[in-house]
N, CA, C and O of each residue as an XYZ file, in Angstrom:
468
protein
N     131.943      6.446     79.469
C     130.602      6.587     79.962
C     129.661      6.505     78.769
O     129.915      7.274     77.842
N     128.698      5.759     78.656
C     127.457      5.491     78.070
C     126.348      6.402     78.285
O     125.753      6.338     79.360
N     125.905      7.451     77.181
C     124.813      7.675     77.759
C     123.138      7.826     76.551
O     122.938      8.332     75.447
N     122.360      7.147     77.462
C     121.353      6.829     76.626
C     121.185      7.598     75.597
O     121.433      8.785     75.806
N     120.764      7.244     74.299
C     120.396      8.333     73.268
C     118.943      9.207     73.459
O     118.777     10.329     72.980
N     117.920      8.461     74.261
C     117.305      9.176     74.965
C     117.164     10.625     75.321
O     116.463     11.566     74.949
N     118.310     10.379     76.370
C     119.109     11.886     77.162
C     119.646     12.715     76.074
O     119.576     13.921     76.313
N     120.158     12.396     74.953
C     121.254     12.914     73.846
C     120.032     14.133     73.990
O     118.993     13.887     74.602
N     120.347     15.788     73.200
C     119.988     16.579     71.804
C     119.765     15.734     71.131
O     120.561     14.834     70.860
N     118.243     15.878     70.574
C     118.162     15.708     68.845
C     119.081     16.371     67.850
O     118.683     17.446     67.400
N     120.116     15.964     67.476
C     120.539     16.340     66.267
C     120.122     17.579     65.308
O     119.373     16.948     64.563
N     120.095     18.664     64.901
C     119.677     19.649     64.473
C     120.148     19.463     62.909
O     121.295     19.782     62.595
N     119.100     18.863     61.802
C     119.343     18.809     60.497
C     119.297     19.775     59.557
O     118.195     19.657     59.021
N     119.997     20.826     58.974
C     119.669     21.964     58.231
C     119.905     21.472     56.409
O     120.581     20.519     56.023
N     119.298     22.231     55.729
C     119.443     22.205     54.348
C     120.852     22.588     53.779
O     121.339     23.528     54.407
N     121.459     22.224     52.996
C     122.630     22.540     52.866
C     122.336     23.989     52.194
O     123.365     24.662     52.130
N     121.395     24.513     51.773
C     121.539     26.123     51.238
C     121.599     26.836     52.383
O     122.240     27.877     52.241
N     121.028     26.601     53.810
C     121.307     26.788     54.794
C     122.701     27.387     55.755
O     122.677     28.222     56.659
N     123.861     26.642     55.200
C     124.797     26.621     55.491
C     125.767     27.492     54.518
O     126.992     27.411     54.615
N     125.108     28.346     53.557
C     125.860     29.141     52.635
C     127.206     29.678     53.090
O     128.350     29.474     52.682
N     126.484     30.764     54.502
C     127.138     31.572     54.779
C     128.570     31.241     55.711
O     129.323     32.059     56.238
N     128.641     29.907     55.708
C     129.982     28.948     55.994
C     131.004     29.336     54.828
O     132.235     29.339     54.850
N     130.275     29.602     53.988
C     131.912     30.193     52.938
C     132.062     31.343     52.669
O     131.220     31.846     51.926
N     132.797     31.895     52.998
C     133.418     33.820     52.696
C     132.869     34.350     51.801
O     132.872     33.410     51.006
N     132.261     35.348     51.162
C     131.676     35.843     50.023
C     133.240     37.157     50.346
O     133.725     37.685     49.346
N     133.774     37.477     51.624
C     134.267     38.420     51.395
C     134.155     39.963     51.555
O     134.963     40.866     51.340
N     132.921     39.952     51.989
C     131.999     41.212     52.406
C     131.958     41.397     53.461
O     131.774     40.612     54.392
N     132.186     42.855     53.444
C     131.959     43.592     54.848
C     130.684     43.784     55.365
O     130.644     43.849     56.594
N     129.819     43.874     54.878
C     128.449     43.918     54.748
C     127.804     43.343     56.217
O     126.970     44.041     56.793
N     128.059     42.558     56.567
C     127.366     41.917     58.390
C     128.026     42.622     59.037
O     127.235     43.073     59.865
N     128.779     42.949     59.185
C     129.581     43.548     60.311
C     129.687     44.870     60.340
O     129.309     45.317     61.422
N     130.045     45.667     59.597
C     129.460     47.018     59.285
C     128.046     47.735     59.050
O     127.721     48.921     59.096
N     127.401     46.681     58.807
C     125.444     46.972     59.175
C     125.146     46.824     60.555
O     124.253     47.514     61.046
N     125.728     46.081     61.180
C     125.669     45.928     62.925
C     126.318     47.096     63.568
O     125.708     47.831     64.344
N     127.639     47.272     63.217
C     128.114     48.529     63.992
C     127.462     49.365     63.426
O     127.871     50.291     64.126
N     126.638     49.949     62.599
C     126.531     51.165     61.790
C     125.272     51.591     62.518
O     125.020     52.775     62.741
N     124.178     50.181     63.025
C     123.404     50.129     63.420
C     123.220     50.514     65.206
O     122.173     51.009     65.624
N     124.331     50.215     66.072
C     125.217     50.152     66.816
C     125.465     51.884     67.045
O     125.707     52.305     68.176
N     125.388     52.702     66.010
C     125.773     53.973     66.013
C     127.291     54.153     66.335
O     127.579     55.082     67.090
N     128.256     53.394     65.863
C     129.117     53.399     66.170
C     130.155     53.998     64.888
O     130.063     53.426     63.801
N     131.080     55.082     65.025
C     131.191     56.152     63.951
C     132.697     55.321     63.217
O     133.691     54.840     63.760
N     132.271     55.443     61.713
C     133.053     54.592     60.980
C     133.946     55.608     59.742
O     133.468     56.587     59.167
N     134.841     55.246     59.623
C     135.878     56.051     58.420
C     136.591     54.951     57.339
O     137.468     54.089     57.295
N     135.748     55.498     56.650
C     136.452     55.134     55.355
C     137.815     55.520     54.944
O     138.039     56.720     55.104
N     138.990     54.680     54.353
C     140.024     55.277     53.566
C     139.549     55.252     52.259
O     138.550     54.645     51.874
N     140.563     56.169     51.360
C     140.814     55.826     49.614
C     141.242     54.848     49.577
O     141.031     54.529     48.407
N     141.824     53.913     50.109
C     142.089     52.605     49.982
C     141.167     51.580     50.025
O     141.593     50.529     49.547
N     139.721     51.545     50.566
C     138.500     51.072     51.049
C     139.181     50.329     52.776
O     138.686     49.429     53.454
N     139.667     50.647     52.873
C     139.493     50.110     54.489
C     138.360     50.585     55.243
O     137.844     51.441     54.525
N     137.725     50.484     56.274
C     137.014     50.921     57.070
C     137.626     50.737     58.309
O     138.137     49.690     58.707
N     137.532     52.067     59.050
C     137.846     51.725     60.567
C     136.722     51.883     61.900
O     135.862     52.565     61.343
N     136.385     51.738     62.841
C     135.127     51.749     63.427
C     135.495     51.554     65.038
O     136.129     50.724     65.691
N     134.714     52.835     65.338
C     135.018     52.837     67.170
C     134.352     52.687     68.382
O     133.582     53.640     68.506
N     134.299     52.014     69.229
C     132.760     52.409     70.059
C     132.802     53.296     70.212
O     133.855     53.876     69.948
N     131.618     54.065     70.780
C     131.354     55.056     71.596
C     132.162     55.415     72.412
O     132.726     56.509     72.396
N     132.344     54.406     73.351
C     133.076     54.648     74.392
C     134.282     54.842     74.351
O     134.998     55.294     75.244
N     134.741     54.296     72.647
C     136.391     54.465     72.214
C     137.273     53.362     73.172
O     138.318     53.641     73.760
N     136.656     52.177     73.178
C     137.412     50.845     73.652
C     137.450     49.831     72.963
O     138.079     48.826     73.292
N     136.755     49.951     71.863
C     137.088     48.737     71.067
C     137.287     49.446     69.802
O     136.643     50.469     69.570
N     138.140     48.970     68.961
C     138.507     49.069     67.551
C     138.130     48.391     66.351
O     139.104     47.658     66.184
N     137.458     48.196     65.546
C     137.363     46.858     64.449
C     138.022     47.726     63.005
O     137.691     48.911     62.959
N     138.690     47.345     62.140
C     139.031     47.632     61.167
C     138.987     46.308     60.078
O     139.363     45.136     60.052
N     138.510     46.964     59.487
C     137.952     45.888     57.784
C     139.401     46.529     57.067
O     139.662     47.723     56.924
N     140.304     45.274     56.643
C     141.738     45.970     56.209
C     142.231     45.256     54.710
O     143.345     44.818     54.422
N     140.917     45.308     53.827
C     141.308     44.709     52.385
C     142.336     44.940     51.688
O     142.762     44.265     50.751
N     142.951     46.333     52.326
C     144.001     46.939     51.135
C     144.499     47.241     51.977
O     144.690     48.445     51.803
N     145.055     46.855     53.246
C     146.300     46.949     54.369
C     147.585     46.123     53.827
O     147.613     44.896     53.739
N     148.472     46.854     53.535
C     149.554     45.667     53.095
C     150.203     44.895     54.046
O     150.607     43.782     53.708
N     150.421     45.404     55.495
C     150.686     44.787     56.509
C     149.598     43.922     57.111
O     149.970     43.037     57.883
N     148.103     44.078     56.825
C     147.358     43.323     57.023
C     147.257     42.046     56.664
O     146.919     41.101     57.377
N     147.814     42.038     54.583
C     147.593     40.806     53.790
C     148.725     39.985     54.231
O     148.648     38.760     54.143
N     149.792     40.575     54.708
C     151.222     40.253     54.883
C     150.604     39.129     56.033
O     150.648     37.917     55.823
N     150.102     39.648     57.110
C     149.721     38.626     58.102
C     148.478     37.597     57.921
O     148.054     36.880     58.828
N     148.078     37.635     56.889
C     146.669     36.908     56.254
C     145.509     37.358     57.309
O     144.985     36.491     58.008
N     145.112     38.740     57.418
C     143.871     38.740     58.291
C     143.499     39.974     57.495
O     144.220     40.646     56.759
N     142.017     40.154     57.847
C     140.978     41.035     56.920
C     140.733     42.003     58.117
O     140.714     43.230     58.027
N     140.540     41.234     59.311
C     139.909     42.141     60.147
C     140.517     41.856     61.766
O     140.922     40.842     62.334
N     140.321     43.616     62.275
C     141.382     43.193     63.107
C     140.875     44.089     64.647
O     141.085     45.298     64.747
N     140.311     43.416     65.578
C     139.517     43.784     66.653
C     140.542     43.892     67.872
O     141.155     43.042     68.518
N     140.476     45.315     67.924
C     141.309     45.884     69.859
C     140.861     46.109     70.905
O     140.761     47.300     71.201
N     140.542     45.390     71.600
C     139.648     45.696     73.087
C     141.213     46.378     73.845
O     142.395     46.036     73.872
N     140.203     47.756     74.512
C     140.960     48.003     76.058
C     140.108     47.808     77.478
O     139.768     48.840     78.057
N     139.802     46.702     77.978
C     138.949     46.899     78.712
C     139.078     47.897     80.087
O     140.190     48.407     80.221
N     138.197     48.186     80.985
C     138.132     49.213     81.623
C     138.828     48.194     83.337
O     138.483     47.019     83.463
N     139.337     48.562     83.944
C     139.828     48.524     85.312
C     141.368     48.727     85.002
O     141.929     48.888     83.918
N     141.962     48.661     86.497
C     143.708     48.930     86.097
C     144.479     47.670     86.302
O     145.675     47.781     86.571
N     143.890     46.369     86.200
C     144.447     45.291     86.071
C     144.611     44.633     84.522
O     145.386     43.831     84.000
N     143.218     45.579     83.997
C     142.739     44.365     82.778
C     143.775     45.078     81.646
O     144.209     46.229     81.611
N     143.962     44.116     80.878
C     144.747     43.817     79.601
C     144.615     43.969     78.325
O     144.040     42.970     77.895
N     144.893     44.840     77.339
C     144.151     44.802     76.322
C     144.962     43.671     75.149
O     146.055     43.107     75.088
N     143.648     43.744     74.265
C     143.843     42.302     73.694
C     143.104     42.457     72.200
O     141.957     42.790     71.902
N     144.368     42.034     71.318
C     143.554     42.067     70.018
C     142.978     40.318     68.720
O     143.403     39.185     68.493
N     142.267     40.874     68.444
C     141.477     39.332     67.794
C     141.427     39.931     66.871
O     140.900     41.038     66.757
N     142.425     38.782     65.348
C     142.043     39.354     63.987
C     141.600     37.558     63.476
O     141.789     36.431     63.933
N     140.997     38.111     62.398
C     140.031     37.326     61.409
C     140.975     37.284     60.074
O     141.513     38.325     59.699
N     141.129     36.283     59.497
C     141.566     35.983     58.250
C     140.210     35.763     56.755
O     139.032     35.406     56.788
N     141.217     36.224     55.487
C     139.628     35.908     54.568
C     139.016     34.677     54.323
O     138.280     34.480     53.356
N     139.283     33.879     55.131
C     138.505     32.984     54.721
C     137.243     32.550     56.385
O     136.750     31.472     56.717
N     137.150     33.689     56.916
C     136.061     33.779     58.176
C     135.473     34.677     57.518
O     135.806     35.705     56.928
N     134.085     33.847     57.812
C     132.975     34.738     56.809
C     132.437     35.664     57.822
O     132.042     35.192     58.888
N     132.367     37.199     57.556
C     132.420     38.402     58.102
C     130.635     38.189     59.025
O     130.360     39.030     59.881
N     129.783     37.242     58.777
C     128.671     36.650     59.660
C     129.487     35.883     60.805
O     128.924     35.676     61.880
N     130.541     35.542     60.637
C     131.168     34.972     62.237
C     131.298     35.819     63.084
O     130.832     35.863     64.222
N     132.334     36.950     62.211
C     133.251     38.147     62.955
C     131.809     38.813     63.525
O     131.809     38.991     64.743
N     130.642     39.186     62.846
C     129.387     39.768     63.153
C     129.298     39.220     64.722
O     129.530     39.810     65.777
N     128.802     37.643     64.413
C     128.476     37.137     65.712
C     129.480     37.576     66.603
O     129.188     38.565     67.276
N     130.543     37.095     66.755
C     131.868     37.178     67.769
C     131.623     38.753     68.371
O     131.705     38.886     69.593
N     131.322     39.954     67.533
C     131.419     41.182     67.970
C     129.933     41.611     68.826
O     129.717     42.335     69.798
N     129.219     40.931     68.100
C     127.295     40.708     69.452
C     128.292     40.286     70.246
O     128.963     41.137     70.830
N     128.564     38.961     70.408
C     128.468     38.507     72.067
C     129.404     39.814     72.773
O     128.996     40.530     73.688
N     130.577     39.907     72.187
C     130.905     41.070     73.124
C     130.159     42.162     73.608
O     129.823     42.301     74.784
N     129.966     42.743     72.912
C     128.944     43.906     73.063
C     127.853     43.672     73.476
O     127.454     44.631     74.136
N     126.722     42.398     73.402
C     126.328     41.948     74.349
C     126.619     41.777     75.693
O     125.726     41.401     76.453
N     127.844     42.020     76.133
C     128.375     41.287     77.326
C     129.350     42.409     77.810
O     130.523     42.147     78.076
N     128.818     43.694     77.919
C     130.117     44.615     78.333
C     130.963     44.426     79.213
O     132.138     44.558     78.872
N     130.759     44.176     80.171
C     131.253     43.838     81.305
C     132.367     42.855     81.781
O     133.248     42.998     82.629
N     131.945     41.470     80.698
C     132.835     40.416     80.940
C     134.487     41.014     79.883
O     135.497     40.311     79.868
């Protein structure tokens, strides 16, 4: 199928300084300013991990720099939903270091944006 360029999106051109945050700096920093903001109660280890809970105590996120079972599996960060009914399934989503912690940020809005789904 052909379709006019007309009809297309314009193309969205950004500056390449723009696109920084496409590479890992490695920081917890987006994602822990959102939950923190979020009021959502966070614990530090002596190890620097951070762990972080909703409110409601259904979702989990842990920042796991110095998890040895963490590095073992190549992921930094490691998200546990239990969602609420007696059908639904819980389900975990981890992030490796090279997802820049502004993704994991976004990915954790839309949820929390979206309680329900």
């Amino acid at each position: 199928m052909n379709t006019p360029s007309s009809l297309l999106p314009a193309p969205v051109r950004t500056a390449a300084h723009d696109r920084s945050w496409l590479s890992s700096d490695h920081c917890a920093e987006p994602v822990l300013a959102l939950l923190s903001g979020l009021g959502w109660p966070m614990v530090d280890t002596p190890e620097a991990n951070v762990h972080c809970t909703s409110p409601d105590g259904r979702v989990y996120v842990g920042w796991l720099p110095e998890d040895t079972g963490a590095w073992q599996r190549g992921i930094v960060w490691r998200i546990q939903v239990q969602p609420t009914g007696a059908d639904a399934t819980p389900w975990t989503q981890e992030f490796g270091i090279d997802t820049p912690s502004e993704a994991v940020a976004g990915f954790l809005a839309a949820l929390i944006a979206n309680p329900t789904r």
